[in-house]
C-alpha positions as MATLAB code, in Angstrom:
seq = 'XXXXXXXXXXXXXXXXXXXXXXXXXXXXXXXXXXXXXXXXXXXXXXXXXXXXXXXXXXXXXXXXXXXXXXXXXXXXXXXXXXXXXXXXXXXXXXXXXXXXXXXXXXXXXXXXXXXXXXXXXXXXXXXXXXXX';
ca = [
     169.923  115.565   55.168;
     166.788  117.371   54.290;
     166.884  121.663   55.525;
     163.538  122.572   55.988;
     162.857  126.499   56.372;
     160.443  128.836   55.411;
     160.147  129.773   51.670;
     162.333  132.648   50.858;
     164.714  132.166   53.536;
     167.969  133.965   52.593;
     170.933  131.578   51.708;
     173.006  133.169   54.775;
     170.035  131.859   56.888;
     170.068  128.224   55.660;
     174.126  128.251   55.439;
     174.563  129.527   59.476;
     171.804  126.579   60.440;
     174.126  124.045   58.226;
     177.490  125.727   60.174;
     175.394  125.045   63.419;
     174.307  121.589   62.466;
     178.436  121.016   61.650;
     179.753  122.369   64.874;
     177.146  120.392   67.199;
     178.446  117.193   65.482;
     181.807  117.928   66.060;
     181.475  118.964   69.308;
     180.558  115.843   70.208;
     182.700  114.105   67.965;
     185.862  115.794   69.619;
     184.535  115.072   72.996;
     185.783  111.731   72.471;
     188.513  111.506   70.300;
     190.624  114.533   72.426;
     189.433  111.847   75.225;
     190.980  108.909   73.487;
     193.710  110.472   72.237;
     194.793  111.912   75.700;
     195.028  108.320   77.174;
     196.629  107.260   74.665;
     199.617  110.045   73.991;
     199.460  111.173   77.888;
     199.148  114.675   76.189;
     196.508  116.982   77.167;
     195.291  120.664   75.051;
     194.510  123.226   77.725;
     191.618  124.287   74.822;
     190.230  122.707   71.996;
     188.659  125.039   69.193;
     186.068  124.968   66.173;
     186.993  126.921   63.501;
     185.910  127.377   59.636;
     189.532  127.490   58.332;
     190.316  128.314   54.831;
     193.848  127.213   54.696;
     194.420  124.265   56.693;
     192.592  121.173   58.216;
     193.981  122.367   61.795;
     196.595  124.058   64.197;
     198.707  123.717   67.745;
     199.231  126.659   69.885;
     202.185  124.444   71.597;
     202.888  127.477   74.208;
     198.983  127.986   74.814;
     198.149  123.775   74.175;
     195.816  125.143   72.700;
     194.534  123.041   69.283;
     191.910  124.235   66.977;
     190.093  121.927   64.379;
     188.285  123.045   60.742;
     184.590  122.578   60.913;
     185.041  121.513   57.337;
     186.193  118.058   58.377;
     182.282  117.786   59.607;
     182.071  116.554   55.979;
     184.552  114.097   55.656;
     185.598  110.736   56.509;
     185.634  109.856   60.191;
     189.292  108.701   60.298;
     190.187  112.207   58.843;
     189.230  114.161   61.906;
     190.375  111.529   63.999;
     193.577  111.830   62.495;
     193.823  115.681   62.525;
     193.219  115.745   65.888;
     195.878  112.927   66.637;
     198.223  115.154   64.101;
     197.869  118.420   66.172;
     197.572  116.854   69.870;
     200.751  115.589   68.931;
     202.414  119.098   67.962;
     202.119  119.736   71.433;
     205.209  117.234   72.006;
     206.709  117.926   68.656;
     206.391  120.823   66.966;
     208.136  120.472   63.838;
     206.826  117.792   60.565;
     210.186  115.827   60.819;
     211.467  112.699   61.666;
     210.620  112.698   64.838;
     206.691  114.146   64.570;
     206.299  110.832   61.940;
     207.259  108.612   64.286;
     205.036  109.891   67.156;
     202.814  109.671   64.654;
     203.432  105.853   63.781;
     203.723  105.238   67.156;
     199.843  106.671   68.158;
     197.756  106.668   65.072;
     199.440  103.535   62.623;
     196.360  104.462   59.980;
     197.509  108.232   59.239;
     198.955  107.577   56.181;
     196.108  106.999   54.669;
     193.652  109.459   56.116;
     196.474  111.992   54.649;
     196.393  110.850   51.704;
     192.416  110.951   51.598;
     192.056  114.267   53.173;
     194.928  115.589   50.880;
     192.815  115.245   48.005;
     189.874  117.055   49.431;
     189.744  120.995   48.416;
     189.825  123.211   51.640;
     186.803  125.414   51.173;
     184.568  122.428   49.898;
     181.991  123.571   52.906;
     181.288  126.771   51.763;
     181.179  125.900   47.950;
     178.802  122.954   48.268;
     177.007  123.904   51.751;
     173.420  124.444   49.880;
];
């Protein structure tokens, strides 16, 4: 992708129109995997949010089903976000990483192994560091 903005634009400036580029994508990304993933579980989040996280790739609000995704994973592979979003719809049956929350997993989303084990070697923060 090519930014195009007047010279001296500050670096803010050009990062906010890259976190705006992001968040459009995933907007519409979500749109259908929270649709395919509701047929699929019978699950449904009350609210589905953006966020720039620093410390994890997403949460579950199980009491509000409420599920919030990181903008980061704009910037990785597409089974990543489709597994995050799998991963936390899911919390909102099982809130604990056990036994159980694997199998669910299994059960709904066979390829998560492997988006874990790509997303766990990607840095969380990557956005900001290598945004522009």
């Amino acid at each position: 992708m090519v930014l195009t903005v007047p010279p001296g634009t500050r670096r803010e400036v050009r990062a906010a129109l890259f976190r705006g580029f992001y968040f459009n994508e995933m907007k519409e990304a979500l749109k259908r995997l929270i649709t395919e993933c509701e047929k699929r579980t019978g699950l449904h989040a009350e609210e589905v949010r953006i966020s720039n996280m620093k410390s994890c790739w997403g949460s579950c609000s199980m009491k509000k089903k409420r599920i919030s995704i990181n903008l980061q994973l704009a910037k990785t592979p597409p089974g990543c976000l489709e597994y995050i979003v799998f991963h936390e719809m899911l919390h909102l049956m099982e809130k604990r990483h056990g036994r159980i929350f694997y199998g669910l997993l299994d059960e709904y989303y066979p390829a998560w192994r492997e988006a874990d084990r790509i997303i766990s070697k990607l840095p969380l923060g990557f956005m900001a560091k290598n945004m522009l």
